[in-house]
N, C-alpha and C positions, 0 to 999 in steps of 0.2 A: 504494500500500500504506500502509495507517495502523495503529499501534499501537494498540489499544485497555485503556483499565487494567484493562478486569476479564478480557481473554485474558490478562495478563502470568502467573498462577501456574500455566494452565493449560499454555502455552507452556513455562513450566519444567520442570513436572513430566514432559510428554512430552519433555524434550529430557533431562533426566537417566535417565527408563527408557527411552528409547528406545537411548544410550549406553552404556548400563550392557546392557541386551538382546545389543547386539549386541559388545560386549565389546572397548568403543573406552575406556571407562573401571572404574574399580571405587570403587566407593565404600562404605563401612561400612554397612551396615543404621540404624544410629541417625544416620546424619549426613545420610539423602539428604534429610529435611526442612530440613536446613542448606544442602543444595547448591542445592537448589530456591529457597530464599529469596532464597540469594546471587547466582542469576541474575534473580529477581525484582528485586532490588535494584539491578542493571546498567541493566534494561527500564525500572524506575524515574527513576533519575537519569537516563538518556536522555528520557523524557516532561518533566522539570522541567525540563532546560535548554533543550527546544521551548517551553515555555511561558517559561520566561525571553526569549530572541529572540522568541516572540511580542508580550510585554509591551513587550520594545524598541522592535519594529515601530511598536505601537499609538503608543507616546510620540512616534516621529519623524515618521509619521503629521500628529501634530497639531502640533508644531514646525514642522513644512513647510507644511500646512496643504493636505494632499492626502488625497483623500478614501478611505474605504477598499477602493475600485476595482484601488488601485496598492497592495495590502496584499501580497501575494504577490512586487510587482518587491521591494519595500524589503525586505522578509523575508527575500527571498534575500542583498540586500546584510549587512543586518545577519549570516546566517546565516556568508556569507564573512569578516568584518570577526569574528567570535566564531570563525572557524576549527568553526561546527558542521554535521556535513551532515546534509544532509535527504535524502527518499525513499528508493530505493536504495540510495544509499550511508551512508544513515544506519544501515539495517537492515543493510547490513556491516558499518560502525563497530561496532553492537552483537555483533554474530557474534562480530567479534575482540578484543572488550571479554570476553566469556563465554569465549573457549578463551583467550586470556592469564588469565583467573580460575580455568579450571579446570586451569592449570599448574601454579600458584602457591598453591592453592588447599589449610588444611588437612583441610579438610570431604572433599576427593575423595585417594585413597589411589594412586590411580596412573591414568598416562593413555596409554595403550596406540597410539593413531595417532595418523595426522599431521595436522598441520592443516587440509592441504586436505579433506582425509577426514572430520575434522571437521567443518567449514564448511559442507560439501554438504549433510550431515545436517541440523546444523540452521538452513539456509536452508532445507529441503522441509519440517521439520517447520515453521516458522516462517510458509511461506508460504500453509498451508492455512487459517490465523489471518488472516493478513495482506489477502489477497484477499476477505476478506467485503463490502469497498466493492463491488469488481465484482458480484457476487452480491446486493446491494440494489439496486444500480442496473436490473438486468435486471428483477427484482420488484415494483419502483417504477412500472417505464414499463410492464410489463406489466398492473399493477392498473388505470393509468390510460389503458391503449387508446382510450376514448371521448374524449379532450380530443385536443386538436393541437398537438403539441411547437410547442414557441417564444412560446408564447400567454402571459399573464400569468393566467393562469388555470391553465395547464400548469406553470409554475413554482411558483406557491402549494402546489397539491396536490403535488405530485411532492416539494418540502420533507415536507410533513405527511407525506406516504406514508416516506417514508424514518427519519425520527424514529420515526413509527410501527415500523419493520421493526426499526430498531435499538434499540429499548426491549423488543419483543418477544423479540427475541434476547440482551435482555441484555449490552447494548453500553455502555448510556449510565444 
C-alpha cells in the first residue's frame, strides 16, 4: 500500500463525511474544510518524514558505498533507528495520528465512538486509495501479454506501462 499526494484530500474528505454520515462525529458546517485539511496535514507530515528516511537511506547508501540494490534493507534500518514505520503499520500510525487529532481536535465538535470503531472506518475508506498499486500492476502485465515476464525487455515496458497508468490516473 503507498500513499499517494494527490489521494491525500480526497482520502480526507471521505473520511470526515463519511464520519460525520454515519454519526461517529459532528463537526460544524464551516469547519469541515478545517477538518479535512487537518487530516490532510497528518497524511502530509507522514509522506515528508518517508522522504526524510528516504534521503537518509540514499546518504548511507553512498557512505557505505552499497549500491542501491540494498536501498530497501538500509531503509528499513534507518526507518527503525528514526523509530518510523513503514507499510502497514505506517498506515496505522497515520489512523491513530487522525482519531488522536480528531479528539483533540477544535475544528471537530464532538466524537461520538470509539476508537476501534473509528479505525475500521477509516482503514476501509483509506484502503480503496491505498490499493491502487495492486490495480496497476494487474493493468500493466495485462497490456503487456505479448513480452515474457522476467525479460529485460518485460521490465523496461512494464516501468513505462505503469508511469503510464499512474499519470493517467493522476497519481504522479
Amino acid at each position: 500500500m503507498r500513499l499517494y499526494p494527490k489521494v491525500i484530500p480526497i482520502i480526507s474528505r471521505e473520511a470526515i463525511q463519511q464520519l460525520m454520515q454515519d454519526g461517529d462525529i459532528e463537526v460544524e458546517p464551516m469547519r469541515v474544510a478545517d477538518a479535512e485539511m487537518d487530516l490532510s496535514a497528518i497524511m502530509r507530515e507522514y509522506l515528508a518524514n518517508e522522504e526524510r528516511v528516504n534521503q537518509a537511506t540514499r546518504e548511507a547508501l553512498e557512505r557505505r558505498g552499497y549500491d542501491y540494490s540494498k536501498f530497501n534493507q538500509v531503509k528499513r534500518e534507518m526507518a527503525d533507528v528514526r523509530g518510523f514505520k513503514m507499510g502497514d503499520e505506517g498506515i496505522e500510525y497515520v489512523i491513530n495520528q487522525m482519531i488522536e487529532f480528531l479528539l483533540i481536535s477544535r475544528n471537530v465538535e464532538e466524537v461520538f465512538s470509539a476508537d476501534n470503531i473509528l479505525r475500521q472506518k477509516m482503514f476501509q475508506g483509506m484502503k480503496k486509495h491505498l490499493d491502487v498499486d495492486d490495480e496497476i500492476d494487474r493493468e500493466a502485465r495485462s497490456r503487456l501479454k505479448h513480452l515474457q515476464e522476467g525479460t529485460s525487455a518485460f521490465d523496461i515496458e512494464y516501468n513505462k506501462t505503469v508511469e503510464q497508468i499512474r499519470r493517467a490516473r493522476g497519481l504522479i
